[in-house]
C-alpha positions in Angstrom: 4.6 -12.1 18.3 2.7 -12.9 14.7 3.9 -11.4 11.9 0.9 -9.8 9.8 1.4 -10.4 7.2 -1.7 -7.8 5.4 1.0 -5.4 7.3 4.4 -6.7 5.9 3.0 -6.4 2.4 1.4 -3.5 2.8 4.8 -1.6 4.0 7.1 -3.4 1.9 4.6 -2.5 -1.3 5.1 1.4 -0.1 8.7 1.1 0.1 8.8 -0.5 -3.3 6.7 2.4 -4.4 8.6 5.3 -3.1 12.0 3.9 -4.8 10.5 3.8 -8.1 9.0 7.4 -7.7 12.6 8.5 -6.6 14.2 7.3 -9.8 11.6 8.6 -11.9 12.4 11.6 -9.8 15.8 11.9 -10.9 14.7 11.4 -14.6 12.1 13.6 -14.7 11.7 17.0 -13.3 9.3 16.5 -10.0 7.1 19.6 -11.0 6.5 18.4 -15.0 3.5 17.3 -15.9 5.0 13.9 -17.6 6.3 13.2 -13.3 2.7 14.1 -12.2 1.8 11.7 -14.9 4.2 9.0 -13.8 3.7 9.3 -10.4 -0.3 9.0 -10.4 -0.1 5.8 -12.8 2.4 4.3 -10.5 0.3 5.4 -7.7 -3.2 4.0 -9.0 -1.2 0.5 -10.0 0.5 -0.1 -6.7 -3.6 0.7 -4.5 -5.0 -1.0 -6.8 -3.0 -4.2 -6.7 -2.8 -4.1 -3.4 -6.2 -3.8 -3.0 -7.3 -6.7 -4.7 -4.4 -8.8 -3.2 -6.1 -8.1 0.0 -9.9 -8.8 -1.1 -8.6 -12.0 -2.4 -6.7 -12.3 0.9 -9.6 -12.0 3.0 -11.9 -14.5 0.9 -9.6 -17.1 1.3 -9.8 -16.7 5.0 -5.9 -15.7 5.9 -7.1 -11.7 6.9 -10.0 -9.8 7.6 -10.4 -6.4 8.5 -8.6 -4.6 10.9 -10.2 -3.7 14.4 -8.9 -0.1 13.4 -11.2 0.5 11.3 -9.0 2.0 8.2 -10.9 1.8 5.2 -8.4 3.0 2.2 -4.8 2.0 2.0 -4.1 5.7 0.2 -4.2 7.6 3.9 -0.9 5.9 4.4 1.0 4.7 7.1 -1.4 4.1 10.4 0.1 3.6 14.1 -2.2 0.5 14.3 0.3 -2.1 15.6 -1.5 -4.6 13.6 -2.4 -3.4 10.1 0.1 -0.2 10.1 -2.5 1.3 7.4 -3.3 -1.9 5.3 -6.9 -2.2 7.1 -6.5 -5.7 7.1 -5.0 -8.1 10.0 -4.2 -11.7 10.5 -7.6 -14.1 11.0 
């Protein structure tokens, strides 16, 4: 089987994410406005990089879009064996 590798970014980006919200988490009090604050930047920077890591991805011809259909890497984790919620799969 063919690693895809749109998926293997795409979850290792998320796991990535969710570590660095946890130790904010233990800095910062998860209902203060400075966590919301963290969390959304850290949020917007990770989909946003991902998103034009992909784009550029795709124009060099090594993915295109996933048969799935997923359109936005913020609904999360997809049961799509190719993408897993990256909306993007090998060529």
């Amino acid at each position: 089987m063919k690693i895809q590798i749109a998926a293997q970014i795409y979850l290792k980006s998320m796991d990535t994410m969710k570590k660095i919200l946890d130790l904010v988490g233990f800095r910062l009090d998860k209902k203060s406005k400075e966590f919301t604050y963290a969390k959304e930047s850290i949020m917007d920077y990770t989909y946003n990089n991902l998103n034009k890591l992909f784009k550029d991805l795709e124009k060099t011809g090594l993915i295109k879009k996933c048969s799935c259909g997923r359109n936005s890497l913020r609904k999360g984790y997809s049961n799509c064996s190719n993408c897993h919620g990256s909306g993007y799969e090998n060529v």
